[in-house]
N, C-alpha and C positions, 0 to 999 in steps of 0.2 A: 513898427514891426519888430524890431530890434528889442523892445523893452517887453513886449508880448510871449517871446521866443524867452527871453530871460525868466519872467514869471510862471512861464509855464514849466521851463526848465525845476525852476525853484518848487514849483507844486507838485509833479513830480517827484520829485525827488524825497519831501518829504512825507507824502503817498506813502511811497515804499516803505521809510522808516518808522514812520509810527506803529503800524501794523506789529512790527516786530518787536518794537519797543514795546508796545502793551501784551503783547504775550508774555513776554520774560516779569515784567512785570508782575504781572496775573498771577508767571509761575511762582517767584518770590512771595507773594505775598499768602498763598495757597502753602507753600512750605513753609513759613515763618506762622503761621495757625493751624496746622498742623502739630508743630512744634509746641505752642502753648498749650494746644486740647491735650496731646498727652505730658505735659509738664503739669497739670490737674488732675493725671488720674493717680492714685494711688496704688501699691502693687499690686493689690489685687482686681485691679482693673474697677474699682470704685472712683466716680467723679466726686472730689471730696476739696475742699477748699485747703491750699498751702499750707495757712493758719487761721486758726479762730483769734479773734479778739477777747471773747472770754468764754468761761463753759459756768455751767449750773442745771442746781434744778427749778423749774419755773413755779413759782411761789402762785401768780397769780397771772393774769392774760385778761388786758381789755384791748377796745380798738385802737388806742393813741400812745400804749404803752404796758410795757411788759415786764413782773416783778420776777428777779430771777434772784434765789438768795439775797433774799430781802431788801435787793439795791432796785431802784427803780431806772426803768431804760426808757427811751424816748424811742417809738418805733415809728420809722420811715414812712412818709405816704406810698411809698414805691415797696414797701416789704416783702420778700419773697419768703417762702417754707418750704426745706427739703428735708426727704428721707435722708438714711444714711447712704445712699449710694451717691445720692446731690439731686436725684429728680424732683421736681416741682410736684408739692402735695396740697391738700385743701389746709387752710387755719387750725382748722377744729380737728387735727390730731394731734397740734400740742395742748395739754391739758396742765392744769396743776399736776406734778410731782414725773415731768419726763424730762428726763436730763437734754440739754441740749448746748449746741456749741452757736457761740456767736458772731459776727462782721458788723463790725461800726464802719460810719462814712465819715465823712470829712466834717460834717455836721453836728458828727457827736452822737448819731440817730443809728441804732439796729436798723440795719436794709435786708441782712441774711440769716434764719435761724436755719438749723440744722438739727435734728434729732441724732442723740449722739448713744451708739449702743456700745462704748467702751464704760471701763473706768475713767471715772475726772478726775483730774489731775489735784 
């Protein structure tokens, strides 16, 4: 009985604590992305990547890879395409001669183009 009273004691107890440990939690982690989504916006409140890996204008565009200033890129199975604000667009609005800004992965491979409506650098 003694050891039943003990266990229950013990489940109890941490009952109560979890509860409140995963709220705080929740909230930490709800403020710390937070914090990231607008350390990605830009001033003028454009979603726009920290940095590009490279900028150009796209020389030529197939499925497995992408000529940009005549240097050949390896493009990601996972490749995404954004406007200039950062929202997700279809393939076929980068065409030969639209400038755009780039994100290489770890792999060496473009994962992120971007259409880029500044001057390149």
């Amino acid at each position: 009985m003694l050891k039943w009273i003990k266990d229950k004691t013990v489940l109890t107890a941490s009952h109560k604590f979890f509860p409140r440990r995963l709220g705080l939690t929740l909230a930490a982690l709800l403020f710390v992305l937070t914090l990231v989504g607008s350390a990605a916006m830009a001033a003028d409140g454009r979603r726009v990547p920290l940095s590009y890996d490279g900028f150009g204008v796209i020389d030529q565009i197939e499925p497995e890879r992408l000529i940009i200033n005549d240097s050949i890129k390896r493009l990601s199975p996972r490749v995404t395409f954004h406007d200039e604000q950062g929202r997700y667009v279809a393939r076929t609005l980068f065409t030969a001669g639209t400038q755009v800004g780039y994100q290489i992965n770890k792999e060496g491979e473009v994962f992120r183009v971007y259409l880029f409506d500044g001057q390149l650098p």
